[in-house]
Backbone as numpy.savetxt, mean C-alpha at the origin, in Angstrom:
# Nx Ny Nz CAx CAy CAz Cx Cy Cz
17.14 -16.44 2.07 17.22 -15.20 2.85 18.68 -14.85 3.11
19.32 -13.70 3.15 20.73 -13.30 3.06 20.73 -13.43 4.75
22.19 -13.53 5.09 22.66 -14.18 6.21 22.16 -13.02 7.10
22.30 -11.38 6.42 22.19 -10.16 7.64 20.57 -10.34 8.34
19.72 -10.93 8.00 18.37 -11.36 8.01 18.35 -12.34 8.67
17.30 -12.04 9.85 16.66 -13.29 10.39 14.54 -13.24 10.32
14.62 -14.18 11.21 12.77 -13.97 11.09 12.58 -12.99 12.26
13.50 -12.83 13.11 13.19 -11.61 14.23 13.57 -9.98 13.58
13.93 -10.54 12.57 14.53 -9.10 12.15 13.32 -8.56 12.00
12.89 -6.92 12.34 12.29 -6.25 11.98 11.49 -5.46 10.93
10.32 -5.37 10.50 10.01 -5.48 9.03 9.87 -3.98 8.60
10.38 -3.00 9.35 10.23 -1.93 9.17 11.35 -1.60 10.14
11.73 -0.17 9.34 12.74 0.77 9.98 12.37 1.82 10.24
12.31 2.80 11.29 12.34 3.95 11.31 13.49 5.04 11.47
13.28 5.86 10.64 14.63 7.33 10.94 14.09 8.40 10.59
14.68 9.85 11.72 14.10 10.88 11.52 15.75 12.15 10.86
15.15 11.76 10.00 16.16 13.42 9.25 16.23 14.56 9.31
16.50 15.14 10.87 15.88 16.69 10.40 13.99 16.54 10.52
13.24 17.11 9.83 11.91 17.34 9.94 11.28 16.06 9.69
11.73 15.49 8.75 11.41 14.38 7.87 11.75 13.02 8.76
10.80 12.09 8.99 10.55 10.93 9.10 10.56 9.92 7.93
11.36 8.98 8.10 11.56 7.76 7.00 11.03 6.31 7.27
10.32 6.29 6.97 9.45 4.87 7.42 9.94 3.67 6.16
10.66 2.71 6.37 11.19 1.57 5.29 10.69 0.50 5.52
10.06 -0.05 4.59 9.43 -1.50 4.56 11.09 -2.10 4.56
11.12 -3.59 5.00 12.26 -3.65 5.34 12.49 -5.52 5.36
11.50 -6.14 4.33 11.55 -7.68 3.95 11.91 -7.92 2.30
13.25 -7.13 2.05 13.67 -7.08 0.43 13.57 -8.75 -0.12
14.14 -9.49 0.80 14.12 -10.52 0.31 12.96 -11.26 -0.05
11.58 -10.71 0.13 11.11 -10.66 -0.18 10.05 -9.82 -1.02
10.81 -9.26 -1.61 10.33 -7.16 -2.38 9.31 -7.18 -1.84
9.56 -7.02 -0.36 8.60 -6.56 0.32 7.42 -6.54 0.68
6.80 -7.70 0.46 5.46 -8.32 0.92 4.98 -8.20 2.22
3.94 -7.74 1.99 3.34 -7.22 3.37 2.47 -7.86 4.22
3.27 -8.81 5.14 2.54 -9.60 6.16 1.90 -8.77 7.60
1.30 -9.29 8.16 0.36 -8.70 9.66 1.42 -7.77 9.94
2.62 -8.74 10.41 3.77 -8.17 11.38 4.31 -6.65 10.46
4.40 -6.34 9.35 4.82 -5.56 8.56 3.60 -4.22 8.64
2.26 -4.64 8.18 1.26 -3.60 8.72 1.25 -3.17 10.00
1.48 -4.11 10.64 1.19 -3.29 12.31 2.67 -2.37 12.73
3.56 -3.15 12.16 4.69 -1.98 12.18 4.60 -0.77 11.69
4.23 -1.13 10.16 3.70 -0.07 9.48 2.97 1.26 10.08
1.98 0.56 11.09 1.28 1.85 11.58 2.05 2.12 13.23
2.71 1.80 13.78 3.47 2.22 14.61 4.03 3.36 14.07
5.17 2.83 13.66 5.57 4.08 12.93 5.36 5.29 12.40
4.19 5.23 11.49 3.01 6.30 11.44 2.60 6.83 12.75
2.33 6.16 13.53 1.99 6.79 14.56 2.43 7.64 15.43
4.34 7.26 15.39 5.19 7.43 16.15 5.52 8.94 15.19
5.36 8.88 13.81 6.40 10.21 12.92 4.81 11.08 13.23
3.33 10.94 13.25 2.18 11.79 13.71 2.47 12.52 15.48
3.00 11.51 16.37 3.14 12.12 17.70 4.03 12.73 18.03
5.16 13.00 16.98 6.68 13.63 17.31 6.40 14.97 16.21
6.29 16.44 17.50 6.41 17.64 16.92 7.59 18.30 15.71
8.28 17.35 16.03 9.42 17.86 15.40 9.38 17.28 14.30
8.67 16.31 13.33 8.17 15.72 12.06 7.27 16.48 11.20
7.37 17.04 10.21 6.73 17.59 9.56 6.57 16.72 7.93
6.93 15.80 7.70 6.70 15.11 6.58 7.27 13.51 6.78
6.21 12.79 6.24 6.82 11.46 6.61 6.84 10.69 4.98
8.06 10.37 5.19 8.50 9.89 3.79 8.51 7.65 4.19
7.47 7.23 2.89 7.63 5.66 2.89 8.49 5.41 1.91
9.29 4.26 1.98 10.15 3.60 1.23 10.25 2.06 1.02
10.98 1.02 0.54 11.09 0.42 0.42 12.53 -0.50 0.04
12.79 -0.80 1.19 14.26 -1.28 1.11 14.42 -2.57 -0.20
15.55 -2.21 -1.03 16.09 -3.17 -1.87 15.64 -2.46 -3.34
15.65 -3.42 -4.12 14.99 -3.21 -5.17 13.90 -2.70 -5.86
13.04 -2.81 -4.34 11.35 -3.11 -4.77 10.88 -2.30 -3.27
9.76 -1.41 -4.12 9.19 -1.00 -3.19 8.19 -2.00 -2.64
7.29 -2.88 -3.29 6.22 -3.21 -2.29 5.83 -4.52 -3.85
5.91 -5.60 -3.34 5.21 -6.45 -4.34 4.02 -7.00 -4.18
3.27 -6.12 -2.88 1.83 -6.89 -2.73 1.99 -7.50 -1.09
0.41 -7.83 -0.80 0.31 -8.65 0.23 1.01 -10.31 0.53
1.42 -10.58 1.35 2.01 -11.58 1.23 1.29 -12.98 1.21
1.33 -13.25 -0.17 0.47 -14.83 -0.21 1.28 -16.19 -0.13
2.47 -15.99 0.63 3.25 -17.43 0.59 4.76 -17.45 0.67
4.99 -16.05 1.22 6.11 -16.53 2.11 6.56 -16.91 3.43
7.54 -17.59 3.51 7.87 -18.56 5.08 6.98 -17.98 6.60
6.92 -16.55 6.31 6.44 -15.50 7.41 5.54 -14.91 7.48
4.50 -15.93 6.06 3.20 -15.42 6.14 2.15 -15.80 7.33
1.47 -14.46 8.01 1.07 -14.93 9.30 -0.41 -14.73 9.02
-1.44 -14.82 8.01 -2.98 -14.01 7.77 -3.57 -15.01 8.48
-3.04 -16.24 9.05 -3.84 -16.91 10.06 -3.89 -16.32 11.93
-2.41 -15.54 12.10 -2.49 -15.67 13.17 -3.20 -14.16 13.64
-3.48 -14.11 15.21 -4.28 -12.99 16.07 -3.24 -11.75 15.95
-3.52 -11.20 15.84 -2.68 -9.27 16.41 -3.94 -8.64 16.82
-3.50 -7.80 17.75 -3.97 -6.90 18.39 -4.69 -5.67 17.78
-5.95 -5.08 16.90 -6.47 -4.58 16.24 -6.59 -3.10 16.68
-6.26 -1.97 15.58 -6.32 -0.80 16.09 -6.69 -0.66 15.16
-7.60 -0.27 13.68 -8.27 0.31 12.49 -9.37 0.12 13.00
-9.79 -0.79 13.46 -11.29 -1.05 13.57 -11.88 -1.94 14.45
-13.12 -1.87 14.49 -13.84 -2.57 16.02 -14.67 -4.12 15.22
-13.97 -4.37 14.49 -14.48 -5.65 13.81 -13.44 -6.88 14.96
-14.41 -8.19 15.49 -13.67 -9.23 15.93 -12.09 -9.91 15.57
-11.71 -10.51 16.20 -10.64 -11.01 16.46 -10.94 -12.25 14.41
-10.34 -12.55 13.98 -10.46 -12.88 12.71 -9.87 -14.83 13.37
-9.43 -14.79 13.93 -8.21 -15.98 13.53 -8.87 -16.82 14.04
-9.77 -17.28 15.01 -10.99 -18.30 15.42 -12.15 -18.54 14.47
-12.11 -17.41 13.49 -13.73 -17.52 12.55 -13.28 -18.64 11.61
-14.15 -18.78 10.43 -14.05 -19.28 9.52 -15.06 -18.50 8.21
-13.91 -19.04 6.71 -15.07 -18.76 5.65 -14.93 -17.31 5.11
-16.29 -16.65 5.35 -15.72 -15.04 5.13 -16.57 -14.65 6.04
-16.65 -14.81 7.29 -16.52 -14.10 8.20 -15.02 -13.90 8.57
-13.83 -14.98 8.71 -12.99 -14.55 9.43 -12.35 -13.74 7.98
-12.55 -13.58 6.71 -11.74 -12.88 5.79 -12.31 -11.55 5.84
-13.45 -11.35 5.58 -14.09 -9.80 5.80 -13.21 -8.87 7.03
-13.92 -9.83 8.24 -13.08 -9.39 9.46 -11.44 -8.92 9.41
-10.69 -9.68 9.14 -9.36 -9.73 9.01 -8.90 -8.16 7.83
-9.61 -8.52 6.53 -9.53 -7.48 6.30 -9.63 -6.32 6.18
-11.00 -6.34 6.57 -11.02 -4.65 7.26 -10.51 -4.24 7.82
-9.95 -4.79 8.82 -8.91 -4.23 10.09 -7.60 -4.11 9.17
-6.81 -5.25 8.29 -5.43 -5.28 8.20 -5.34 -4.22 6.85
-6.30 -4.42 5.70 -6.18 -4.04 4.47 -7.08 -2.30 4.68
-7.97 -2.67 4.56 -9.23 -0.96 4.46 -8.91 -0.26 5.86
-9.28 -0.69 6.67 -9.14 -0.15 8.06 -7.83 0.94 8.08
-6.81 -0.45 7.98 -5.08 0.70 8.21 -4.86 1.43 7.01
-5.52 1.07 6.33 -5.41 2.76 4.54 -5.88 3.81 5.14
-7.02 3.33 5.77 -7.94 4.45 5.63 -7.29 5.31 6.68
-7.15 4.57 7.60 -6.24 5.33 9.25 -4.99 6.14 8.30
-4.25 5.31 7.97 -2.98 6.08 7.29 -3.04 7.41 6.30
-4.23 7.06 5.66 -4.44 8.48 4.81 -4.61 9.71 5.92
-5.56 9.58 6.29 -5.86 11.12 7.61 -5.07 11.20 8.59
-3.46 10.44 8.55 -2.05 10.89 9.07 -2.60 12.26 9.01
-2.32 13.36 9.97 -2.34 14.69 9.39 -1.36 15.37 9.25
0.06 14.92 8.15 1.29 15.01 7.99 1.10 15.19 6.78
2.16 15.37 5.72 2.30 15.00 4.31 3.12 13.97 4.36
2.62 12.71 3.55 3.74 11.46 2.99 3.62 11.22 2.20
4.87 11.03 1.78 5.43 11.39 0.38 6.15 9.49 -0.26
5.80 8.70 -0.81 6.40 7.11 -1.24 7.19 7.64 -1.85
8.06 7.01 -1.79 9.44 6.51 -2.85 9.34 5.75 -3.56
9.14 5.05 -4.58 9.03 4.32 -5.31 10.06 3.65 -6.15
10.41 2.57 -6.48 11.51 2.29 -6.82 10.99 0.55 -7.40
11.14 -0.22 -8.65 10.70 -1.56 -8.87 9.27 -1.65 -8.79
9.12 -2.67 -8.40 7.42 -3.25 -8.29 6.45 -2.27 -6.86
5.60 -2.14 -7.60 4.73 -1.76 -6.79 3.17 -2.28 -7.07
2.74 -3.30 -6.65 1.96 -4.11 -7.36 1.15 -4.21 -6.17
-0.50 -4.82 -6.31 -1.53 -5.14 -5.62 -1.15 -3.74 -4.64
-1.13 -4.76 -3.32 -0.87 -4.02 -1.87 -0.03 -3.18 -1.93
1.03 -3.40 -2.48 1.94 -1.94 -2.93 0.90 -0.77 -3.38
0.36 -1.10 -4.47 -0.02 -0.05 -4.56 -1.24 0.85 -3.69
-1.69 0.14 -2.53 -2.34 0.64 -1.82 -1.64 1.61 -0.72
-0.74 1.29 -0.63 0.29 2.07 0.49 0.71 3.36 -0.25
1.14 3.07 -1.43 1.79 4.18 -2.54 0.85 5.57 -2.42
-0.64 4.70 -2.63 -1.82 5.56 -3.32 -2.60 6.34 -2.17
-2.32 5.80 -0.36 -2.41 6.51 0.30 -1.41 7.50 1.00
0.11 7.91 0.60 0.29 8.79 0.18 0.03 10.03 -0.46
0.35 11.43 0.04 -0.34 12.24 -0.73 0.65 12.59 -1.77
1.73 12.25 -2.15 2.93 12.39 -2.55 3.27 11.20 -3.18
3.89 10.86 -4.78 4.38 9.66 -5.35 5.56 10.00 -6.12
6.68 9.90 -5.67 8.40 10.02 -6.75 8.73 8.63 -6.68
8.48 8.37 -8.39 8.99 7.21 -8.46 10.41 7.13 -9.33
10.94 6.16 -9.10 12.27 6.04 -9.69 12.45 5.66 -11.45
13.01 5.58 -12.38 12.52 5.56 -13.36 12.29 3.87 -13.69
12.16 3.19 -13.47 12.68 1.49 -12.91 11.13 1.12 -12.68
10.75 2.27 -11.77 9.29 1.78 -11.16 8.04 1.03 -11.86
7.20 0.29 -11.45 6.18 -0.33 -12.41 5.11 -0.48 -11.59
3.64 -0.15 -11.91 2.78 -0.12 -10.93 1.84 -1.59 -12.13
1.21 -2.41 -10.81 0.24 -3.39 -11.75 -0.92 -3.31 -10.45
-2.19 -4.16 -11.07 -3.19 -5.00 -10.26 -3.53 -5.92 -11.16
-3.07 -7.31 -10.60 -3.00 -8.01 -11.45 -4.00 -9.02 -10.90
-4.90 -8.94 -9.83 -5.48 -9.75 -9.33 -6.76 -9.99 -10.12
-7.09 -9.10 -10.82 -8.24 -9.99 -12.08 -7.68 -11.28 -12.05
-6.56 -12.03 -12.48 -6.38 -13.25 -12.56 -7.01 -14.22 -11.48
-7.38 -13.51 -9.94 -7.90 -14.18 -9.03 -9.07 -14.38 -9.19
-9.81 -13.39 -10.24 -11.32 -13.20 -10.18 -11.31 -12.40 -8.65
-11.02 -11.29 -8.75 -11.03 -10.39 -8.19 -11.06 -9.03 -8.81
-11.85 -8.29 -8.27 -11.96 -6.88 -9.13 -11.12 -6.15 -9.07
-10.09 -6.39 -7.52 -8.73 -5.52 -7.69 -8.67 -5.10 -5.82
-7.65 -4.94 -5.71 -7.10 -4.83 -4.59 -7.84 -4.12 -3.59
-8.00 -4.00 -2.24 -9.05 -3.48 -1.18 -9.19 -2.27 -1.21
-7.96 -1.28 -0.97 -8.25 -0.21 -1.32 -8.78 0.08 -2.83
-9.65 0.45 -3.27 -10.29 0.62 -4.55 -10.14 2.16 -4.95
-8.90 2.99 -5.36 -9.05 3.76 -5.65 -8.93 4.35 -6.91
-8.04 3.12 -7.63 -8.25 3.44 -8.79 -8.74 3.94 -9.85
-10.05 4.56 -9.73 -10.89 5.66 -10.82 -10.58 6.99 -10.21
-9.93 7.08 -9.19 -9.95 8.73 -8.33 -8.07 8.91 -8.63
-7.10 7.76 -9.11 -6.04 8.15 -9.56 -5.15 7.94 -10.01
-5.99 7.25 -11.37 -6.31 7.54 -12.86 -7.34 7.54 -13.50
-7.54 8.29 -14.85 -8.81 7.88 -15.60 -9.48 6.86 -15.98
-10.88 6.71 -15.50 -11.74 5.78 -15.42 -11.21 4.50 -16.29
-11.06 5.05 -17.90 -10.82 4.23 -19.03 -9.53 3.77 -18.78
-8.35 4.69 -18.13 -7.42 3.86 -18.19 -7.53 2.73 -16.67
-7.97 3.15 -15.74 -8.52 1.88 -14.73 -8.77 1.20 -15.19
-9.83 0.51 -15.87 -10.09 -0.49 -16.96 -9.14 -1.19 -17.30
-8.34 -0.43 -18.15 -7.71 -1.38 -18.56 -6.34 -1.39 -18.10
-5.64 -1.53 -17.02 -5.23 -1.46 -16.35 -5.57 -2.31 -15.24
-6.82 -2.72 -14.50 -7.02 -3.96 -14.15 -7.76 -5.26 -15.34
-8.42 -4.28 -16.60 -8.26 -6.05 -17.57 -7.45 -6.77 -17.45
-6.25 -6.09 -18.23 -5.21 -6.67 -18.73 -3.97 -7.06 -17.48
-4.15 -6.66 -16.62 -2.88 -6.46 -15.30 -1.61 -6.52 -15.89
-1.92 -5.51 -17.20 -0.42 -5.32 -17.37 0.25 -3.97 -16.49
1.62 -3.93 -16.65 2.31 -3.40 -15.72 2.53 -2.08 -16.63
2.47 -0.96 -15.73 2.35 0.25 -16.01 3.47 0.97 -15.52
4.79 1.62 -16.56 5.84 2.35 -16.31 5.44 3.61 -15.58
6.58 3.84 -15.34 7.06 5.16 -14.10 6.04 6.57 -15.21
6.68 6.16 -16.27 6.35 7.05 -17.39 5.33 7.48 -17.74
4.35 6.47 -17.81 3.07 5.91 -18.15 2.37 6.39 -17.01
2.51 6.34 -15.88 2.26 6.59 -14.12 1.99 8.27 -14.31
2.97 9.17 -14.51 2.99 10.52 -14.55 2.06 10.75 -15.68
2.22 10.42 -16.38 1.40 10.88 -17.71 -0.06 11.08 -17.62
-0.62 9.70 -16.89 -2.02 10.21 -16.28 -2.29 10.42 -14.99
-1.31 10.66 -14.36 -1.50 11.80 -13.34 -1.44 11.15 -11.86
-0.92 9.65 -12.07 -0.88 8.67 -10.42 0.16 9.01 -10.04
1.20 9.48 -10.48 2.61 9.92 -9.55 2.86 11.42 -9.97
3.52 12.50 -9.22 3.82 13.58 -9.00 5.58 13.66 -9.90
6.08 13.06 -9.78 8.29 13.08 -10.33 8.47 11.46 -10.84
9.03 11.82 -11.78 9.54 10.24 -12.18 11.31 11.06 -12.13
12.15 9.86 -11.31 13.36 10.66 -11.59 14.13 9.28 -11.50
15.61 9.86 -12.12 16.77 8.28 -12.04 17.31 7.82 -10.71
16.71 6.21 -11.63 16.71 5.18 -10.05 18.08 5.78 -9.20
18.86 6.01 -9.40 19.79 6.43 -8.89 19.70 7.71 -7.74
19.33 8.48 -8.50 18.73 9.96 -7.31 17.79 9.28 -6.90
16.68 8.44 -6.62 15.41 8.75 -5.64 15.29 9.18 -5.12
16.20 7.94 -3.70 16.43 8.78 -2.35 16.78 10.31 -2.42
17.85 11.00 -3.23 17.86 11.96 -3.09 17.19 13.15 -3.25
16.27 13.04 -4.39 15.07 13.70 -4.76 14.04 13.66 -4.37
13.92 12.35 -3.32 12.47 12.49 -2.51 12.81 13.54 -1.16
14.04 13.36 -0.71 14.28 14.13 0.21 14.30 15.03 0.28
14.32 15.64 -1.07 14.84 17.32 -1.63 13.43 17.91 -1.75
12.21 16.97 -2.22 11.01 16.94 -2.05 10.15 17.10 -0.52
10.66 16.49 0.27 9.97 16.38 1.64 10.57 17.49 2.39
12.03 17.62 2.37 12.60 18.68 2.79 11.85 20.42 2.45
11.52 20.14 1.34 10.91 21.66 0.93 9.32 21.59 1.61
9.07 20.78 1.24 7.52 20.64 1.84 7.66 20.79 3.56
8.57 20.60 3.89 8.74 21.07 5.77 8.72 22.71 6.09
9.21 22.85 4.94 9.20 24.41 5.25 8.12 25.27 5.41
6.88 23.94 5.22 5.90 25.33 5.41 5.25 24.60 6.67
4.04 25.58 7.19 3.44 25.61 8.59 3.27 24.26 9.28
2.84 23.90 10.09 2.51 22.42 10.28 0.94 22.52 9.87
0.39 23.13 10.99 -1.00 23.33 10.65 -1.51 23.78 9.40
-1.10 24.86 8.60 -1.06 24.58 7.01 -1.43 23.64 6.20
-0.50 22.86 6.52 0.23 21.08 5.55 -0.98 20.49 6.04
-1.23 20.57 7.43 -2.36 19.43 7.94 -4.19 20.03 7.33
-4.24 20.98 7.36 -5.73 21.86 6.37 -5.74 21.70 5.04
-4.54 22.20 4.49 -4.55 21.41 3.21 -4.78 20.39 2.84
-4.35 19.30 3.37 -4.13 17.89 3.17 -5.74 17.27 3.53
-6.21 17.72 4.49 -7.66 17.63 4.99 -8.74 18.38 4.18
-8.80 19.43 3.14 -9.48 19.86 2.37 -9.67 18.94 1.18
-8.45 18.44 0.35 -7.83 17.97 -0.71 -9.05 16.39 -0.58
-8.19 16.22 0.84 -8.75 14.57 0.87 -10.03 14.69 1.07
-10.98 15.53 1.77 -12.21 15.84 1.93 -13.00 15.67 0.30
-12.35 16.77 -0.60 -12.89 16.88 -1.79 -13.18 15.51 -2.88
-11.60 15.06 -2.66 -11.36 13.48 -2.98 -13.16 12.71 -2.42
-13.30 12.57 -1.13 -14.24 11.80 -0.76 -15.76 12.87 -0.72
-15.97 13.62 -1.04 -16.79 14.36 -1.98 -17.19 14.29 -3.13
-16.10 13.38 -4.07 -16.41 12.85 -4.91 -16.68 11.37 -5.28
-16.35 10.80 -4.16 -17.10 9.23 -3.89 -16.03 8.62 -3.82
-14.76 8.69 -3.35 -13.44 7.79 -3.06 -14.24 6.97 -2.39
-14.52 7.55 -0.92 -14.59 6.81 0.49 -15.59 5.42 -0.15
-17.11 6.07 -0.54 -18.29 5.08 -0.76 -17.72 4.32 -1.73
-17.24 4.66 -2.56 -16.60 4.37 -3.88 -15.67 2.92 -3.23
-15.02 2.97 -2.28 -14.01 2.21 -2.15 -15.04 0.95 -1.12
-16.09 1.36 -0.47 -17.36 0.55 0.14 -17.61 -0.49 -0.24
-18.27 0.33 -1.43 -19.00 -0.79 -2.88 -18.10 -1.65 -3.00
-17.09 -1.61 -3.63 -16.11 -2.70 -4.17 -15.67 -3.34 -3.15
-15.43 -3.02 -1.83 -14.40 -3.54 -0.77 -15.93 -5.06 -0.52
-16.87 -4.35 -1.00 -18.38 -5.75 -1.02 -18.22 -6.79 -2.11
-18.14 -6.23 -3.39 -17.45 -6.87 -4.28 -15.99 -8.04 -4.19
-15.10 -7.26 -3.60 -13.92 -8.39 -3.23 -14.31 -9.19 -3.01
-15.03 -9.15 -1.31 -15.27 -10.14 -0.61 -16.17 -11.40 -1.29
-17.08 -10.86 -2.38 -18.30 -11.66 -3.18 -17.37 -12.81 -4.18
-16.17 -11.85 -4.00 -15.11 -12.67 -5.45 -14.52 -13.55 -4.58
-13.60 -12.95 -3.01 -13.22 -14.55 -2.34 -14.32 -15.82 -2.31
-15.66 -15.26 -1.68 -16.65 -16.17 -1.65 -16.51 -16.82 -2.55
-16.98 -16.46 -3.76 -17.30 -17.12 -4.94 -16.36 -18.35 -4.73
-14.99 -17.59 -5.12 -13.91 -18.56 -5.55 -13.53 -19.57 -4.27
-13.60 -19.42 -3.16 -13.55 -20.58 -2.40 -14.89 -21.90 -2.42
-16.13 -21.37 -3.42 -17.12 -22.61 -3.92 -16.58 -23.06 -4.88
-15.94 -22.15 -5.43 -16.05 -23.06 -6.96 -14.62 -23.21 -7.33
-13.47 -23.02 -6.85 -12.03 -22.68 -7.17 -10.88 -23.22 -5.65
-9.80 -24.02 -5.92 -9.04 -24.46 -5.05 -9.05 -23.66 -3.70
-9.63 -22.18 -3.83 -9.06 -21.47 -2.51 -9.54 -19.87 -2.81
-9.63 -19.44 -1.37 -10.07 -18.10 -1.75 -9.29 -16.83 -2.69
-7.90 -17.74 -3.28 -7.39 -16.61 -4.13 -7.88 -17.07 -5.61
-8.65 -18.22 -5.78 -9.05 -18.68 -7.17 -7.95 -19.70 -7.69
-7.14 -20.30 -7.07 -5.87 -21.04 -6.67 -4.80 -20.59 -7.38
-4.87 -19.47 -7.44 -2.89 -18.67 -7.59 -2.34 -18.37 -6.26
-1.05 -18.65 -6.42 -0.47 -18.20 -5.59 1.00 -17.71 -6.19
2.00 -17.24 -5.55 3.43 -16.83 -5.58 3.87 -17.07 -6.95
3.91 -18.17 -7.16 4.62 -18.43 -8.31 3.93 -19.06 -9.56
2.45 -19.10 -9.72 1.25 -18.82 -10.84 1.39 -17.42 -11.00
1.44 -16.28 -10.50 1.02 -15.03 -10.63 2.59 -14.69 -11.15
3.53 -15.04 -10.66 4.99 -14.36 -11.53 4.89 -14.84 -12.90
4.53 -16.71 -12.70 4.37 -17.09 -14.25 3.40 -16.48 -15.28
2.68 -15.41 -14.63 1.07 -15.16 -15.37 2.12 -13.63 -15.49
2.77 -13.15 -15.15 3.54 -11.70 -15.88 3.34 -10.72 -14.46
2.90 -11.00 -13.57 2.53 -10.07 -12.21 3.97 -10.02 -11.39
């Protein structure tokens, strides 16, 4: 860990630009793996750029290299054992259970719960994208209504290797095509910035260099229009989205996961199917 870093350091930043709110994941040293302490910041923040009138677009980022490399399965500050205080959902306290009661629990609240809360922000947010954006990354990305990625960027789900069908939020057939979902979680190969626009999961691919500046130039224009506007729009769009079976869509499978931890904690070292950190870099993730 670089010396400016401690474990109190904060896993998120907030700054307001003018209209625009900047919400930064903020554990590079670890490209950004997203522990309890990092989600619940996560939605502070959200909460904080939703209750301030003077915000009209909230822009996510990702400090360092890397926007988001996933949930955190094994670094020093991984906390999925310990209690926080639950605001997604009215499911129990997780950290006394066992098995998959306390994993169901846990994740509904930390993983489905705070997507789902974060999408019906009634703001526009817009990710930055920049490096890896993998598993849990890409759940944060994809609840965004907005994706500029840098040209650097790489989106995967590589958790088939867990015997897993793919990350909690399940949205993957609503954004990209079915066939390329497929294969895209077969293979968990990693999918360019390029590749991303082409079928239609990101909005700008631009040089790593401009991001920041082009997302801003992006969010900045998008302020200019009404508040209430931005917020009907955004609420029609996503309506239609779950009109077409996002929401149930994401149900089904979020049943499925859980059938795949089960499984794999009978028959496999552990409920990830025994990968962890450094099996999954060696496996190309």
């Amino acid at each position: 860990m670089s010396a400016a870093r401690t474990a109190s350091t904060p896993p998120v930043r907030y700054e307001r630009l003018g209209p625009v709110a900047v919400v930064t994941m903020d554990r590079p040293d670890y490209r950004n793996a997203q522990n309890s302490a990092m989600t619940y910041a996560l939605d502070r923040a959200f909460y904080r750029a939703a209750d301030d009138d003077e915000v009209k677009v909230v822009v996510l980022a990702g400090a360092g290299r890397h926007f988001s490399a996933g949930h955190d399965i094994g670094t020093p500050e991984r906390d999925a054992h310990l209690p926080f205080e639950r605001k997604a959902g009215l499911w129990w306290d997780h950290s006394d259970k066992h098995g998959a009661e306390s994993r169901f629990a846990r994740e509904s609240e930390v993983y489905l719960g705070m997507c789902r809360r974060w999408r019906e922000l009634p703001k526009p947010m817009v990710a930055s994208v920049q490096g890896a954006c993998v598993a849990g990354g890409l759940m944060l990305a994809w609840v965004c209504d907005l994706i500029v990625a840098a040209e650097d960027a790489f989106f995967a789900d590589p958790v088939v290797r867990m015997g897993i069908p793919g990350v909690e939020y399940f949205a993957h057939p609503w954004v990209m095509p079915p066939r390329v979902a497929k294969e895209f979680l077969y293979t968990g190969d990693r999918m360019g910035a390029r590749r991303a626009y082409e079928v239609g999961m990101v909005n700008r691919v631009v040089p790593t260099a401009e991001l920041t500046e082009r997302t801003m130039e992006l969010a900045t224009r998008i302020a200019e229009m009404p508040r209430m506007g931005l917020a009907l729009a955004k609420r029609a769009v996503n309506q239609a989205e779950d009109l077409q079976g996002l929401h149930t869509g994401i149900d089904s499978v979020f049943g499925l996961h859980h059938l795949a931890h089960a499984h794999n904690a009978e028959t496999a070292p552990d409920s990830l199917g025994g990968m962890d950190i450094r099996s999954m870099k060696a496996a190309g993730a």
